[in-house]
Phi, psi and omega in degrees: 000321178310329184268345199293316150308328172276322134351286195269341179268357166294328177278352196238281184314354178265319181304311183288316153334294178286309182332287189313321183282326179315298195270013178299332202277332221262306176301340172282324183324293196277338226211038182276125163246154190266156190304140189243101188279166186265117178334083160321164183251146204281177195257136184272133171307155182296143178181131222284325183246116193277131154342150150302127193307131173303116159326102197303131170255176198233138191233116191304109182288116173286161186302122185253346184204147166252173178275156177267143170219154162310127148339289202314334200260358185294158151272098194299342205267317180275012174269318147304313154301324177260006156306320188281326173292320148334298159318300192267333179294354170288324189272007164297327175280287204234107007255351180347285185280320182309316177265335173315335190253344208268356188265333216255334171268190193262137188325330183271358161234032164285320195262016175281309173309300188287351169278347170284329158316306176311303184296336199294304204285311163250032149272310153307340176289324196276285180334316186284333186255355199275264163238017170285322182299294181348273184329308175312272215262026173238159191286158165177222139326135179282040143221001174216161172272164177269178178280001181304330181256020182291129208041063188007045179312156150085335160323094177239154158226082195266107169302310191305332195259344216096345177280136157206191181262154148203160184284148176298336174307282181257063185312335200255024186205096158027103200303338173313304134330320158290329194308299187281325185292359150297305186304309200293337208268275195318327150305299169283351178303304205270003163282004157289295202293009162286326190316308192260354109009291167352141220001027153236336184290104150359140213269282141007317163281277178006276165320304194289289163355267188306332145319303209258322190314302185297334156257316190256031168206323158312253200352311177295296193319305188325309184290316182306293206282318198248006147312087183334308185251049189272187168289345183257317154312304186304335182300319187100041185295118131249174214195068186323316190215007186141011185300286171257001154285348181231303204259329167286325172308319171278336175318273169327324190295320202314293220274344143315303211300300175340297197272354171292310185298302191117162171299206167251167189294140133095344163323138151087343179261330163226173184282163197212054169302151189274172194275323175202102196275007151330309175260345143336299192296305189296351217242329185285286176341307191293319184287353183269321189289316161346292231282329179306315179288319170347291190270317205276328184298328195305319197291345166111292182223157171274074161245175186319304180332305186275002169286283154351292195283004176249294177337301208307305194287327160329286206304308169309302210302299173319308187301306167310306175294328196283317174290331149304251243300308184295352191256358181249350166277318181300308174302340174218352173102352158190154184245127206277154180274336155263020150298276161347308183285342185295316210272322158348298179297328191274335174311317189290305174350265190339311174249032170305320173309312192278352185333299195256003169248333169264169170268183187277355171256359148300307203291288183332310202304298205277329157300350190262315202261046129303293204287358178266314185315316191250000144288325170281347176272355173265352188256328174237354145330311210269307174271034185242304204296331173067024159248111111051078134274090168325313217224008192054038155312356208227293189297317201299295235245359171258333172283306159358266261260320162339278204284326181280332180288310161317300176250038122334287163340287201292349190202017140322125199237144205255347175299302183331325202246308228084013172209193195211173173196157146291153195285322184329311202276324156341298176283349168279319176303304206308285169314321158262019132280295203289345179294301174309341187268303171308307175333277186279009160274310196281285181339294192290293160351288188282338153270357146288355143331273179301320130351292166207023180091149199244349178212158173270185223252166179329327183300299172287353187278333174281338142289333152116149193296301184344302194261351165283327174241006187235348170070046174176135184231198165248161218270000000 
């Protein structure tokens, strides 16, 4: 049995592996676009004499990288709508996720937990304006973006002339607002995967992790998906806000990291309550109101879309709890609030991919079996499989992102988005994110291992981290 987690997840990443190789031949197959010839010219009637030639009007070359524009073309209503969205997926991390994970652990690591939402929050923030955006959100290779924006050269806003940049992405809105609002999303990704970790890892492993984890796996997905010419794009991956640039990826990481790092001392022998599900509760409530900027911001603009995609995300997230609630009151016999709060979270999981793409009978759908999928993968996946996912990260949110990215496929409405998609090509993004995420998580791990190590010793873990790595507890 000790080995039996490393074991199956190396057997669940060889599985996922072929899955991804299967269905490739088949998403270049379905996602072919045929060659676009250049607009013949119509045939002139027989005449002694040719008409005069029409005058050529001149036609707006759409952005392919960005650019400089006139101020005057910004739109103020979506440079607002995504300032608040900014605002609120920033408030998903500090204090959101900081107290949601700060209820779930033992008294003697809250503030070890929440200082890792903190330390995350300006590591990425420095990395991302440094070379992550760049890397992200610029033409470069369909797998990586280029270097024009490393310390955000080239970024300007000259008031006197009128001028500013805006990204080829978001054309209606100031690029400095996409930066950040790009910036909240590269913050909370890997500060989920602090989550299964939790009260054994090193202050010190942490960092160097989350460094390198955020370039060298956010930063490539992010471009494959939300890049125009990225690899998942181009296939015809879609993927509105994050199924697999944020939850398989921190998911699949969650559930390397766990079994790299080892269990907690005394897992499974002894009890491990949460310390205050007060805060749980409260940190949950926030990531829900956040999520609305999350999801509704993906649009982009203050639009009908972003409308849509705030409804949608309402409607899953209820549905997700409810259905948690209900299959775990049939399984124990009450239904517990931190369950309700779980499920809430797999419902939101669930319909982040799908967000800008279904109707309200899509939301209901992937939000009901969100929320049955991922109680049983934190309860009984989690005791069949035997590894130490502190805080579930792995049950939420790679199965989440599983299941709402799949069945995008299924209930994708192509008025709605403009495009369309298949659970196939669906299932080539799912897959090769989770492959690609386990892959560079272990690589990254074992040299941070080897470097300083990746958790502290028996001791400190019984004493509790506040005060083994932070000189402080709570009174």
């Amino acid at each position: 049995m000790k080995n039996r987690p490393f074991s199956v997840m190396v057997l669940v990443t060889f599985v996922l592996s072929m899955l991804s190789t299967s269905i490739v031949s088949a998403a270049d197959t379905a996602t072919e676009v045929p060659a676009q010839s250049p607009a013949m010219s119509a045939t002139l009637p027989a005449a002694t004499s040719p008409p005069p030639a029409p005058v050529a009007m001149p036609v707006a070359t759409p952005m392919t990288a960005p650019g400089s524009i006139d101020a005057a073309k910004i739109s103020a209503g979506d440079t607002a709508w995504m300032l608040t969205s900014s605002a609120l997926v920033l408030l998903m991390t500090i204090p959101g996720l900081a107290l949601f994970y700060a209820g779930m652990v033992r008294r003697k690591n809250v503030l070890s937990i929440m200082g890792h939402s903190v330390v995350t929050t300006c590591i990425v923030t420095i990395l991302w304006v440094m070379i992550g955006y760049s890397l992200a959100f610029t033409p470069g290779s369909m797998y990586l973006g280029g270097s024009e924006r490393f310390m955000l050269g080239g970024l300007v806003f000259l008031k006197e002339t009128g001028k500013l940049t805006v990204s080829h992405i978001a054309p209606t809105i100031p690029e400095s607002v996409f930066v950040m609002y790009q910036m909240t999303f590269a913050i909370i990704t890997p500060a989920l995967i602090t989550g299964a970790f939790a009260e054994r890892i090193k202050f010190s492993a942490l960092i160097l992790f989350i460094g390198l984890w955020s370039l060298l796996v956010y930063v490539p997905i992010a471009h494959w998906v939300w890049e125009p010419a990225g690899w998942f794009a181009l296939h015809g991956v879609l993927d509105f806000a994050g199924g697999t640039v944020v939850h398989i990826s921190a998911g699949v990481s969650g559930l390397v990291a766990a079994v790299m790092v080892g269990r907690r001392v005394g897992y499974g022998q002894e009890a491990m309550p949460p310390h205050n599900l007060v805060l749980t509760v409260i940190g949950a409530s926030l990531l829900w109101v956040g999520w609305l900027g999350f999801n509704g911001g993906s649009a982009l603009a203050a639009d009908g879309r972003a409308g849509l995609a705030v409804l949608v995300t309402q409607v899953a997230t209820a549905a997700g709890a409810l259905s948690w609630m209900a299959v775990e009151w049939l399984r124990r016999g009450a239904p517990s609030v931190l369950g309700l709060v779980s499920g809430a979270l797999s419902g939101i999981v669930a319909i982040t991919p799908a967000s800008g793409f279904v109707d309200i009978q899509g939301a209901l759908a992937i939000g009901a079996v969100a929320g049955v999928a991922c109680y049983l993968g934190a309860t009984v996946l989690k005791s069949f499989l035997g590894y130490d996912d502190s805080l579930d990260v792995f049950g939420v949110h790679a199965i989440g992102g599983v299941v709402g990215s799949l069945l995008t496929g299924v209930f994708v409405v192509e008025s709605i988005g403009g495009v369309t998609t298949t659970v196939g090509i669906q299932a080539f993004g799912v897959g090769i994110t989770a492959v690609y995420a386990a892959f560079v998580t272990m690589v990254i791990l074992y040299v941070v291992n080897k470097l300083v190590g990746l958790r502290v010793t028996e001791k400190e873990e019984a004493e509790g981290l506040d005060i083994a790595q932070h000189g402080e507890t709570v009174s």
